[in-house]
FIDOFI-332044 format. One record per residue (C-alpha): x, y, z; residue number from 0. Coordinates in pm, whole numbers. Layout:
residues N
PT        u        v        w   num
PT        X        Y        Z   NUM
...
END
This chain:
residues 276
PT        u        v        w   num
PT     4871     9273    15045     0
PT     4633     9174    15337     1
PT     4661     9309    15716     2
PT     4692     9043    15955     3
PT     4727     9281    16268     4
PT     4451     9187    16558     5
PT     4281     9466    16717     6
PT     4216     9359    17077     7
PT     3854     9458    17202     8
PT     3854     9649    17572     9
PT     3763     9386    17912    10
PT     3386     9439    17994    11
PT     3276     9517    18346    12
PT     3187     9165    18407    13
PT     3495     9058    18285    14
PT     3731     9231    18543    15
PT     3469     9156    18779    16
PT     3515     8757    18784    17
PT     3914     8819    18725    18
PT     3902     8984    19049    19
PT     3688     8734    19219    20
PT     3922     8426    19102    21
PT     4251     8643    19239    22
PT     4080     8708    19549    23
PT     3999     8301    19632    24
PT     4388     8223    19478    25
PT     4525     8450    19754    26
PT     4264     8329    20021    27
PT     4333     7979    19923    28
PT     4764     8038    19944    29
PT     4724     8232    20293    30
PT     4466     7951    20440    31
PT     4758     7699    20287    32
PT     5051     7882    20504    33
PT     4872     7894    20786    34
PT     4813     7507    20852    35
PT     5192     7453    20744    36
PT     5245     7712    21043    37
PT     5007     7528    21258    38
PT     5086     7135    21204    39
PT     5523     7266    21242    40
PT     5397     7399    21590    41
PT     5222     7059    21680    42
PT     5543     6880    21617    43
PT     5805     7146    21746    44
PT     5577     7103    22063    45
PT     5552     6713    22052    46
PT     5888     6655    22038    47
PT     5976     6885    22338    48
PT     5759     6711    22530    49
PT     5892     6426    22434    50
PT     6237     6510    22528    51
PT     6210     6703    22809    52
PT     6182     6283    23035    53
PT     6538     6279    22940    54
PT     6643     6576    23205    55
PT     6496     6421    23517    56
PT     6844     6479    23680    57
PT     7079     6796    23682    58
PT     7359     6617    23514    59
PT     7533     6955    23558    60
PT     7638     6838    23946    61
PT     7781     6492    23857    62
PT     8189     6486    23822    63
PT     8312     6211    23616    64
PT     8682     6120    23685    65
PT     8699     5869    23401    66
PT     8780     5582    23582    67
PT     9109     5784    23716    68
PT     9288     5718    23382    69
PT     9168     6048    23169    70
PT     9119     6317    23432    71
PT     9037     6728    23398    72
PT     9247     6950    23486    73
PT     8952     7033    23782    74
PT     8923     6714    23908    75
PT     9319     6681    23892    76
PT     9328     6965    24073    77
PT     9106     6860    24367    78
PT     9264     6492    24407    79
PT     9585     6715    24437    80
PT     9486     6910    24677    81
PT     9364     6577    24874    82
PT     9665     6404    24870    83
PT     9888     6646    24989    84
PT     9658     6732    25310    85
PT     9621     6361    25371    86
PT    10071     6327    25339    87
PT    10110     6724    25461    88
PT    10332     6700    25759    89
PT    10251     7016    25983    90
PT    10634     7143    26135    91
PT    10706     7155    26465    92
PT    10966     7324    26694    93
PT    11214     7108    26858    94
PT    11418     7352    27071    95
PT    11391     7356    27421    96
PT    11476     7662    27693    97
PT    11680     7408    27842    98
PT    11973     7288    27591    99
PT    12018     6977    27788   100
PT    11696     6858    27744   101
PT    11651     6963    27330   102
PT    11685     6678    27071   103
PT    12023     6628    26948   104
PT    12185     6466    26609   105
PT    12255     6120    26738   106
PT    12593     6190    26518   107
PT    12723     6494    26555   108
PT    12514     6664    26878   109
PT    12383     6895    26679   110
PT    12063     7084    26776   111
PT    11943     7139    26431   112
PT    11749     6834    26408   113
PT    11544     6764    26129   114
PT    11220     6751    26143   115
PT    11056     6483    25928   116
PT    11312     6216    26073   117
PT    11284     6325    26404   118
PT    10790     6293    26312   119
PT    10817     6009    26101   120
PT    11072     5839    26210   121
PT    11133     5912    26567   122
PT    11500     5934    26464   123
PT    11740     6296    26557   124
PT    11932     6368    26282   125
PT    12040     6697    26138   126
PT    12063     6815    25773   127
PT    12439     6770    25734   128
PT    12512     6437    25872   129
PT    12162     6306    25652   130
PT    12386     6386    25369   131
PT    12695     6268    25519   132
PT    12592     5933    25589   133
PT    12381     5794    25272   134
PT    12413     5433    25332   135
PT    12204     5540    25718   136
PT    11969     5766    25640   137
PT    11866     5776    25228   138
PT    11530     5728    25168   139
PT    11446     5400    24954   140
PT    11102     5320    24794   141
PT    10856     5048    24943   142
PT    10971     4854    24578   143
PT    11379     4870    24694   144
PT    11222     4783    25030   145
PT    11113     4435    24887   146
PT    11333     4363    24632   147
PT    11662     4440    24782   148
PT    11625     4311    25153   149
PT    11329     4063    25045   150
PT    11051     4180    25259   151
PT    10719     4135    25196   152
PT    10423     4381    25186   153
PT    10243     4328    25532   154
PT    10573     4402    25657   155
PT    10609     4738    25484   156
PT    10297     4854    25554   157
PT    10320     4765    25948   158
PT    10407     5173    26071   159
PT    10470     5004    26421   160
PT    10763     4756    26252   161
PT    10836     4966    25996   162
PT    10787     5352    26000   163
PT    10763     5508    25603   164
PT    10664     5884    25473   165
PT    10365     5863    25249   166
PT    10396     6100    24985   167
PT    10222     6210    24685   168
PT    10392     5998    24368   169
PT    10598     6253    24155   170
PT    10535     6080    23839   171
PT    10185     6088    23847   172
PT     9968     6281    24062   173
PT     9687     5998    24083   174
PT     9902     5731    24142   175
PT     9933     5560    24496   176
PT    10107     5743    24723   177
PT    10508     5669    24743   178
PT    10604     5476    25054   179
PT    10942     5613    25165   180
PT    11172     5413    25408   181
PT    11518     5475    25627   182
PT    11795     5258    25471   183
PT    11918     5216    25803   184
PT    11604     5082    25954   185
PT    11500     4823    25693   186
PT    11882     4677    25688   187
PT    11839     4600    26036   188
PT    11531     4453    26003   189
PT    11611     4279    25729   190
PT    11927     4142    25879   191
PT    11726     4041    26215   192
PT    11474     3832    25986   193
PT    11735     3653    25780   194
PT    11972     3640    26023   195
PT    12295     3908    25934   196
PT    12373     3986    25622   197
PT    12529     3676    25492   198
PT    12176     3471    25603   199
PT    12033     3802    25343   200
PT    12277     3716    25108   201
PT    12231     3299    25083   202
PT    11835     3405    25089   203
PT    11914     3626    24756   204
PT    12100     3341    24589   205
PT    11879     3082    24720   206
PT    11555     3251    24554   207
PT    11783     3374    24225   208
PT    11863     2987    24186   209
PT    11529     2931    24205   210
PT    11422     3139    23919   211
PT    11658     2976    23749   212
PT    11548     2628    23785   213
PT    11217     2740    23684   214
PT    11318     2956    23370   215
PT    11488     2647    23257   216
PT    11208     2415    23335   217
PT    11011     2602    23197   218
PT    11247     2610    22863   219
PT    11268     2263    22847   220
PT    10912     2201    22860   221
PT    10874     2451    22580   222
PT    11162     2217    22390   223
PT    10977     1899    22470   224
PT    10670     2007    22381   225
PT    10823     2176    21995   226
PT    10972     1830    21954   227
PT    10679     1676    22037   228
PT    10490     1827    21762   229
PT    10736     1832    21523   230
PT    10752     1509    21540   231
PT    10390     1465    21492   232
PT    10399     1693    21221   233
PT    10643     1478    21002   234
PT    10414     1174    21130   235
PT    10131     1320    20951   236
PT    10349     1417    20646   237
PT    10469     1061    20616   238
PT    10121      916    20685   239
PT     9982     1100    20398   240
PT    10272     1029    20145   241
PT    10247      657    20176   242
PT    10487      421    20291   243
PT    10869      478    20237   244
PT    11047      413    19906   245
PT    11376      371    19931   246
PT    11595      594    19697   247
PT    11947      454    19660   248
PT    12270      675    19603   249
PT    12553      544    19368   250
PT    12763      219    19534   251
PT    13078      344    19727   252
PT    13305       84    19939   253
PT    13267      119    20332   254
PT    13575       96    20573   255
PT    13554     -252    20563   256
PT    13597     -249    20210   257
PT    13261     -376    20121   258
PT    13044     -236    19836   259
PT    12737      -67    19976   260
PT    12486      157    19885   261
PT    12292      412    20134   262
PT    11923      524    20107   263
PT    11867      923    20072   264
PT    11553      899    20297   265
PT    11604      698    20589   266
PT    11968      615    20549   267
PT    11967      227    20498   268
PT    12264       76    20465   269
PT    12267     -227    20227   270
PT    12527     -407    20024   271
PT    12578     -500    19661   272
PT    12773     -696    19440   273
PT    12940     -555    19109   274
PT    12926     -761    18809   275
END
């Protein structure tokens, strides 16, 4: 039986001299490898910052966008608040006087207590109470009641001198247009001056509702006319491209007169027949 077992001789000096040469110049060669990596990721880190940095010319950080007014932050919100109710803020004011006979009075009931929006906006004494009392004189109506209900027109409303209104800030939406308030009393008797009383307001209303209706239903009609029109066309066509009409004759029935006719199922033409 043979020994096949290999005796391994001991490295000479030389030997582990030139292995540690070669794994000297493989970790010179990996370092020296790592290093330009390193050096060409700085170059381009760096390149593209300076290439960048001409996008921050301005300090966007000091520019408020409101969106157009439609989508608005609750900042900005905030700050248009805060505008429109200085710009509609009505400051009060004291309306007593030392001498009672000279104080402003409630043109209904006397009464001292006058208050004090009517009395700055619209130059008229009235107190509290009697406001409530008397709806149809002194409830507030919008600048769209305004024109739609005694038929005024904008330049009108917006005249202070004709037509005295509170601007306020809209309660439905704070960046809205301001709400235009107006004294029922005051644009009735405007209104009634310009159309003369209110049955000259009243013939106006049905005059212009009459109106609307003649051009609803002309406007109807011309809508009919013009559906006839092309469906009409339409079954012009259809016939045009069938060919010309063949008459298809129902079974012979006897007419009032007695006589024997038969009637096409298409256009309806009447002809008569004899039996044999």
């Amino acid at each position: 039986m043979s020994d096949n077992t290999t005796v391994r001789k001991p490295l000479t000096a030389e030997q582990r001299r030139k292995i540690d040469e070669n794994k000297q110049a493989a970790l010179e060669r990996r370092a020296a490898s790592k290093k330009r990596a390193a050096a060409e990721q700085n170059d381009s880190t760096g390149h593209k910052k300076a290439k960048r940095s001409q996008f921050y010319e301005y300090d966007l950080s000091t520019f408020e966008n409101t969106k157009g007014g439609f989508i608005v932050d609750p900042v900005t919100e905030e700050k248009v608040n805060r505008f429109r109710e200085q710009a509609t803020k009505i400051e009060p004011m004291l309306l007593y006087s030392l001498d009672p006979a000279t104080a402003p009075k409630c043109k209904e009931c006397d009464s001292t207590n006058v208050d004090t929006v009517f009395y700055q906006v619209f130059n008229i004494c009235v107190c509290a109470d009697c406001k409530e009392k008397y709806p149809d004189k002194y409830s507030l109506i919008t600048k769209t009641e305004a024109r739609e209900d005694y038929l005024l027109t904008d330049p009108e409303l917006k005249d202070k001198d004709l037509l005295p209104h509170w601007s306020k800030p809209n309660p439905r939406k704070s960046t809205w247009n301001n709400m235009m308030l107006y004294v029922r009393e005051m644009v009735e008797d405007y209104a009634f001056q310009k159309w003369g009383g209110p049955e000259g307001l009243d013939a106006e209303y049905e005059r212009r509702e009459s109106q609307k209706k003649e051009k609803k239903d002309k406007k109807f009609k011309e809508k009919l006319a013009d559906l006839r029109r092309r469906t009409m066309t339409s079954n012009w066509e259809r016939k045009r491209q069938e060919g010309p009409h063949k008459h298809e004759f129902g079974d012979p029935e006897e007419d009032e007169e007695g006589n024997t006719v038969q009637v096409c199922t298409g256009c309806n033409l009447v002809i008569e027949t004899e039996e044999f």
